[in-house]
C-alpha positions as CSV (number, residue, x, y, z in Angstrom):
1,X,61.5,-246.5,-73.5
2,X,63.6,-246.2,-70.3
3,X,61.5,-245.4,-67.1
4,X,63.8,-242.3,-66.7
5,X,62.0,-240.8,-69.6
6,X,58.6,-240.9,-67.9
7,X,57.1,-239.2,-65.5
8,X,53.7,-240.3,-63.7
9,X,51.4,-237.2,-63.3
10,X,48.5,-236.7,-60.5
11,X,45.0,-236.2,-62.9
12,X,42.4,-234.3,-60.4
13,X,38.8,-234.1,-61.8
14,X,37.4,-230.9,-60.3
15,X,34.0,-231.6,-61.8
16,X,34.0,-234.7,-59.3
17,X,34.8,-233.4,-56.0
18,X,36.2,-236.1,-53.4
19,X,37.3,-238.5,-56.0
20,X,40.6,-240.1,-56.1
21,X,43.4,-239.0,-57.8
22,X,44.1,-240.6,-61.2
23,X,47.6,-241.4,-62.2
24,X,49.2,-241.2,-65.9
25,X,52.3,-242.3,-67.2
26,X,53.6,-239.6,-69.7
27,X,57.0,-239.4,-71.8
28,X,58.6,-236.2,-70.8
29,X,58.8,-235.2,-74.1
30,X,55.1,-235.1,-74.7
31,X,53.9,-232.1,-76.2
32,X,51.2,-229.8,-74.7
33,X,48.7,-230.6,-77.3
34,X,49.9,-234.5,-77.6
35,X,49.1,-234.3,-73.5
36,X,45.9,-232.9,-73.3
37,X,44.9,-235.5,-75.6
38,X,46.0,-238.4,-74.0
39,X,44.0,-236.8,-70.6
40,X,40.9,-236.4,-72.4
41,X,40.7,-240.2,-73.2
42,X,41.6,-240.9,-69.4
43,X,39.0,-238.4,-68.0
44,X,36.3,-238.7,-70.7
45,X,36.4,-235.1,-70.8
46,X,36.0,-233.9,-74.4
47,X,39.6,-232.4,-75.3
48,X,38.0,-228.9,-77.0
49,X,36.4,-228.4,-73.3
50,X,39.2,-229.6,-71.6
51,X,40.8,-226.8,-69.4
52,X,43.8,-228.0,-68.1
53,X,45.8,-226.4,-65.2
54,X,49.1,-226.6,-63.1
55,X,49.9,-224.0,-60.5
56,X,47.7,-221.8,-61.8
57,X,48.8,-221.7,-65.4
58,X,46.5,-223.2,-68.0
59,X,48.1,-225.7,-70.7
60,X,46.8,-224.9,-73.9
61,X,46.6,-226.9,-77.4
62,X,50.4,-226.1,-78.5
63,X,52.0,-228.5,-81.0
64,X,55.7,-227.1,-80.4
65,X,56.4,-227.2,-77.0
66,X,56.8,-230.3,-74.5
67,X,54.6,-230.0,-71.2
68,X,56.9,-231.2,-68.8
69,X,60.0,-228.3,-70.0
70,X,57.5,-225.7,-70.4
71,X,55.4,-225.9,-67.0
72,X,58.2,-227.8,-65.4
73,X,56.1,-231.1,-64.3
74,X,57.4,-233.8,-62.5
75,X,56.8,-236.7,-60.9
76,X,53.6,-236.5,-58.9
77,X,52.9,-233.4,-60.1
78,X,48.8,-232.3,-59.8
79,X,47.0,-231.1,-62.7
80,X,43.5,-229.7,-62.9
81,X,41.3,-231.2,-65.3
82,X,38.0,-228.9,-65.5
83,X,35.2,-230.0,-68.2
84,X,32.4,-232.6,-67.5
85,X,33.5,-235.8,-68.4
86,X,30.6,-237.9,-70.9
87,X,29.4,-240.8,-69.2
88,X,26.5,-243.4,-69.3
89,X,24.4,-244.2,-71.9
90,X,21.0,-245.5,-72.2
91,X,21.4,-248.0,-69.8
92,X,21.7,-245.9,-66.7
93,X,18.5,-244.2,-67.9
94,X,16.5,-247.3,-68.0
95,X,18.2,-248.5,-64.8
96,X,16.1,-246.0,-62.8
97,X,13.0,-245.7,-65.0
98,X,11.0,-248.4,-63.1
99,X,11.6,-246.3,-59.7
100,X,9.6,-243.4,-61.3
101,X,6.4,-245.2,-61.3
102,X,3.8,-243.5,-59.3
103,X,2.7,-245.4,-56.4
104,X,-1.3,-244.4,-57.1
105,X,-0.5,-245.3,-60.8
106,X,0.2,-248.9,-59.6
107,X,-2.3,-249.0,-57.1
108,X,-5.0,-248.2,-59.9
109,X,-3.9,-251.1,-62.3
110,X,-4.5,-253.8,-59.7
111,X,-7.9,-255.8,-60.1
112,X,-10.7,-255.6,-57.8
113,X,-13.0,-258.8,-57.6
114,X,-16.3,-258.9,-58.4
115,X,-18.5,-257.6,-55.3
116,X,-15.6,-255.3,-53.3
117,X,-15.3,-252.2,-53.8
118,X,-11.5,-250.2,-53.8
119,X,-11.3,-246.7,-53.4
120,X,-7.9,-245.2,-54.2
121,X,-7.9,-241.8,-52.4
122,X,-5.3,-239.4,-54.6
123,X,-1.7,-238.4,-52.4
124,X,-2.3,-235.4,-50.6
125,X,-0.8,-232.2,-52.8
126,X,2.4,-231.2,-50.5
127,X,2.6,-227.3,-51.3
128,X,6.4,-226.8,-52.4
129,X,8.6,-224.8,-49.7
130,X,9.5,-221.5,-50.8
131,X,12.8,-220.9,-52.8
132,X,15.7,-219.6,-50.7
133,X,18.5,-217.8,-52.9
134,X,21.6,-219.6,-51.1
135,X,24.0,-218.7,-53.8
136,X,25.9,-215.8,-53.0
137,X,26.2,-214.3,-56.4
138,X,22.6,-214.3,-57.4
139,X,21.9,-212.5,-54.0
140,X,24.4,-210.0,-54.4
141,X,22.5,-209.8,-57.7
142,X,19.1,-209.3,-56.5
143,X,20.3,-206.6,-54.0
144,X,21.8,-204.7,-57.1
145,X,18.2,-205.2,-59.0
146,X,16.1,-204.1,-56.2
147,X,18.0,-201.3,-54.8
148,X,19.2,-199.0,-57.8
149,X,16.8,-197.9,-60.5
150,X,16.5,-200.7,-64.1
151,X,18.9,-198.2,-65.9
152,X,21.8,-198.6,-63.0
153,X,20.6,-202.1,-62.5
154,X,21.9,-202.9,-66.4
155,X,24.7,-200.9,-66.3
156,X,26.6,-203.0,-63.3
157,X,26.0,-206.0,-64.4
158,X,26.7,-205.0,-67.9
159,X,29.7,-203.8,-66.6
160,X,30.7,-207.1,-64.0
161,X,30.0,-208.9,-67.6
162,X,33.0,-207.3,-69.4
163,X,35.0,-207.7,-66.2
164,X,34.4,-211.4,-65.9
165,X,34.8,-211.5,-69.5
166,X,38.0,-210.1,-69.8
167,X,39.2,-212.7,-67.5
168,X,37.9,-215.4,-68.7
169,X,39.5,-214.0,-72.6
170,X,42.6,-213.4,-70.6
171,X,43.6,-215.9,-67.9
172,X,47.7,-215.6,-67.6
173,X,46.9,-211.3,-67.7
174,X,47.6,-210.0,-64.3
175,X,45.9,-206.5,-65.7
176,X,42.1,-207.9,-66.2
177,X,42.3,-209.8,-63.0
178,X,42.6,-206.0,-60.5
179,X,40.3,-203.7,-60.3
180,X,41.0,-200.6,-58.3
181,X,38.1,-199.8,-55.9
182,X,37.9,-196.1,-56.1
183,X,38.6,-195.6,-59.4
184,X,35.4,-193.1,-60.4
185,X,34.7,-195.0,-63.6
186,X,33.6,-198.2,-61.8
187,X,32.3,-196.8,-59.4
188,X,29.5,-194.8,-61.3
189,X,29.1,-198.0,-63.0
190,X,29.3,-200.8,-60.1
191,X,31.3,-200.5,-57.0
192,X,29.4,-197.8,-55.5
193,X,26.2,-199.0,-56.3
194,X,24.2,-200.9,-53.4
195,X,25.2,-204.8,-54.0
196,X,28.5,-203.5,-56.1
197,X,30.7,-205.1,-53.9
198,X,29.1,-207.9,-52.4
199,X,28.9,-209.0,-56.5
200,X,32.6,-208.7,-56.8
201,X,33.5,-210.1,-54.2
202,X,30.7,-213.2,-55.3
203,X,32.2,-213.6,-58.6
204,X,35.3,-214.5,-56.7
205,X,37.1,-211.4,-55.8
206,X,38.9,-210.6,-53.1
207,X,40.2,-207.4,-51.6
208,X,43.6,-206.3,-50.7
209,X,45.7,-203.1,-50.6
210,X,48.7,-202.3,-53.0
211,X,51.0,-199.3,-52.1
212,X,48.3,-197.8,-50.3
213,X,45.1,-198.0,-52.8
214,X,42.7,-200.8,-52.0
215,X,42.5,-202.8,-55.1
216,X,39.7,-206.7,-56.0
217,X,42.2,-209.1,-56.7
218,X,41.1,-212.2,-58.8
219,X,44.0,-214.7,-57.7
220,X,44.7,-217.1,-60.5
221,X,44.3,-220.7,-59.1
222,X,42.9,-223.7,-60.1
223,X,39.7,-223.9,-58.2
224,X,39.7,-220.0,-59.3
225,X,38.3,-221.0,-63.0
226,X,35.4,-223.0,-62.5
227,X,34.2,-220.5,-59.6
228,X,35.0,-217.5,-63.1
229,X,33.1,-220.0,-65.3
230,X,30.0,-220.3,-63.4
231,X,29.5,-216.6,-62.1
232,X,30.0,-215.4,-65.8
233,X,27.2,-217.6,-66.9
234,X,24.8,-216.3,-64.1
235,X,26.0,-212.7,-65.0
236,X,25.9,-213.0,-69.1
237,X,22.4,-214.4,-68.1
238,X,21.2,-211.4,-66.0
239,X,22.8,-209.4,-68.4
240,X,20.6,-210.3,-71.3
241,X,17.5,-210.1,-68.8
242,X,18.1,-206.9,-67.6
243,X,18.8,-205.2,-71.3
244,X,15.4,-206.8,-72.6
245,X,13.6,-205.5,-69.9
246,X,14.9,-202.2,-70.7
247,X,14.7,-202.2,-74.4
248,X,10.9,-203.1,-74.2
249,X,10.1,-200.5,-71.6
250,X,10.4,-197.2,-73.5
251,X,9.3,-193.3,-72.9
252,X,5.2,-193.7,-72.4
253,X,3.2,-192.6,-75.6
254,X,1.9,-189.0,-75.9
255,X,-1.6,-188.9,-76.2
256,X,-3.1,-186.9,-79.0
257,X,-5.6,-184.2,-77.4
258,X,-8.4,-183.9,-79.5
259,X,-9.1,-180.4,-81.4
260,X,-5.2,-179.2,-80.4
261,X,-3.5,-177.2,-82.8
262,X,-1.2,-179.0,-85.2
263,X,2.6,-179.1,-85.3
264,X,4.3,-177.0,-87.6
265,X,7.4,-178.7,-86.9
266,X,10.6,-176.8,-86.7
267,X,13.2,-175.1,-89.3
268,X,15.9,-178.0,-88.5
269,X,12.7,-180.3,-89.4
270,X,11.6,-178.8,-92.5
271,X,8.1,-178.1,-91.0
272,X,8.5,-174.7,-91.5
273,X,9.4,-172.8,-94.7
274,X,11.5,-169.8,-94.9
275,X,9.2,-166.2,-93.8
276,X,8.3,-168.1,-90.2
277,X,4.9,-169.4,-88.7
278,X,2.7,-166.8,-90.7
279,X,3.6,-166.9,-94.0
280,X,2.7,-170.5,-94.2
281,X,-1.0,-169.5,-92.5
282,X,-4.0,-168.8,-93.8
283,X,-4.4,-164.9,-93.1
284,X,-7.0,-165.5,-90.7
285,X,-5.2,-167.7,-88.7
286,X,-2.3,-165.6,-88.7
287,X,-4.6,-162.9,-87.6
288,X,-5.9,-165.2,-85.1
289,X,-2.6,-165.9,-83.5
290,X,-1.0,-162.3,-83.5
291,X,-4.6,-161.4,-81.5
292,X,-4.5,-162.9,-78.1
293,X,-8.3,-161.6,-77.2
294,X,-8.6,-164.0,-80.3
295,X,-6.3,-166.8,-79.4
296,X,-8.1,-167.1,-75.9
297,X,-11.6,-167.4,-77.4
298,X,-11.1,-169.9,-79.7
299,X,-9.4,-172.1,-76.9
300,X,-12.2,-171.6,-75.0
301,X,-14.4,-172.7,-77.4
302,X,-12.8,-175.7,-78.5
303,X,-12.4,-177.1,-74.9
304,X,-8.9,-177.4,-74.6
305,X,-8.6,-175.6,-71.5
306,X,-10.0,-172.4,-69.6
307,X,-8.0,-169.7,-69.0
């Protein structure tokens, strides 16, 4: 094959920031999915979790069409390669193994002669520092949980969810990727909730104004995915959380108050028959109620309450 029909693409490996570049000689009539195969065996990265992009477009598994027509490539040109590439094996395991020895572990092994004595004092206990959230998201998250009450609290991140979701379904869809601040909708749901924005704007929004009306704007970019990928994770997770903790806390019980009346239920219920209250009674219980003088007495006497 003539040089002329190949190109030499750029291979960047997102999941290994600050590594060089790695260079692969393609035809230019390679297809998409014929591509993404012959990166996977360069990178390592599995191809069904490869996620392959250039200029912000992703190149998917297609059979039909040739990579370097459809997405114009060229010579030089960058692709994204996001997955985690499978590395190592045992031997890298076993490699550090021996460091992981404790030092008192060792130190208790040795023999001691006869007549001396060796006392091996245990390492002091270090107390662990405290955890400091540092990721943006999960704080914007906390400030969401603490400020509004649990049933708001599921309801924006319930609703950030689908948003991120939506995205994630839909990458090349300009529509899923805006969000228009003031509509009411989100935010009842989100944006004008305490947190609300600080959240968007975490999960890797930004904000701009179009003809006027301030809109989040989720630019479609290479390092734009795996920021999508993470923060819908942490969301999806907090998402389960937060409807759990609200499925399992319910209205409290009504306590039964001992010698109340009973309930007779309702028409719509079929506690009560045709004729009303008294003709299901006893006649002196329906004399009982229609007598307040009556009524009152009896409560009194069965130490409900005083009147």
């Amino acid at each position: 094959m003539a040089d002329n029909d190949k190109i030499t693409l750029q291979l960047t490996l997102t999941a290994e920031q600050g590594q060089p570049r790695v260079p692969l000689s393609v035809s230019r009539s390679v297809t998409c999915s014929a591509l993404r195969q012959q990166i996977s065996e360069e990178t390592k990265i599995p191809k069904s979790s490869l996620k392959l992009i250039f200029r912000g477009r992703l190149i998917g598994d297609d059979e039909t069409k040739e990579a370097a027509a459809e997405f114009k490539l060229e010579d030089g040109s960058v692709l994204h390669c996001m997955g985690k590439p499978i590395k190592g094996g045992p031997s890298e395991a076993a490699a550090v193994a021996p460091s992981s020895v404790p030092v008192a572990a060792a130190s208790a092994s040795m023999p001691v002669s006869a007549g001396s004595s060796v006392s091996v004092q245990p390492a002091p206990t270090v107390p662990a520092a405290p955890a400091v959230a540092t990721d943006p998201l999960k704080a914007a998250l906390q400030t969401l949980r603490t400020s509004n009450s649990p049933a708001q609290y599921e309801t924006a991140v319930t609703t950030l969810e689908k948003i991120l979701n939506n995205i994630a379904k839909n990458p090349m869809e300009e529509k899923y990727r805006s969000v228009k601040k003031q509509n009411a909708a989100f935010q009842k749901r989100l944006g004008g909730l305490t947190g609300g924005d600080a959240a968007m704007k975490a999960a890797g929004f930004t904000t701009k104004n179009d003809n006027g009306e301030e809109v989040y704007i989720m630019e479609a970019s290479a390092d734009a995915w795996p920021k999508l990928m993470e923060a819908k994770a942490t969301v999806e997770a907090v998402a389960r959380d937060a409807k759990a903790a609200n499925q399992s806390t319910g209205p409290p019980p009504v306590a039964s108050m001992p010698g109340s009346m009973p309930n007779f239920g309702n028409a719509a219920m079929g506690g009560m028959p045709a004729g009303g209250m008294g003709a299901s009674m006893p006649p002196n219980v329906a004399n009982i109620m229609s007598d307040p003088n009556a009524l009152q007495s009896m409560l009194q006497v069965s130490g409900i309450f005083s009147l």
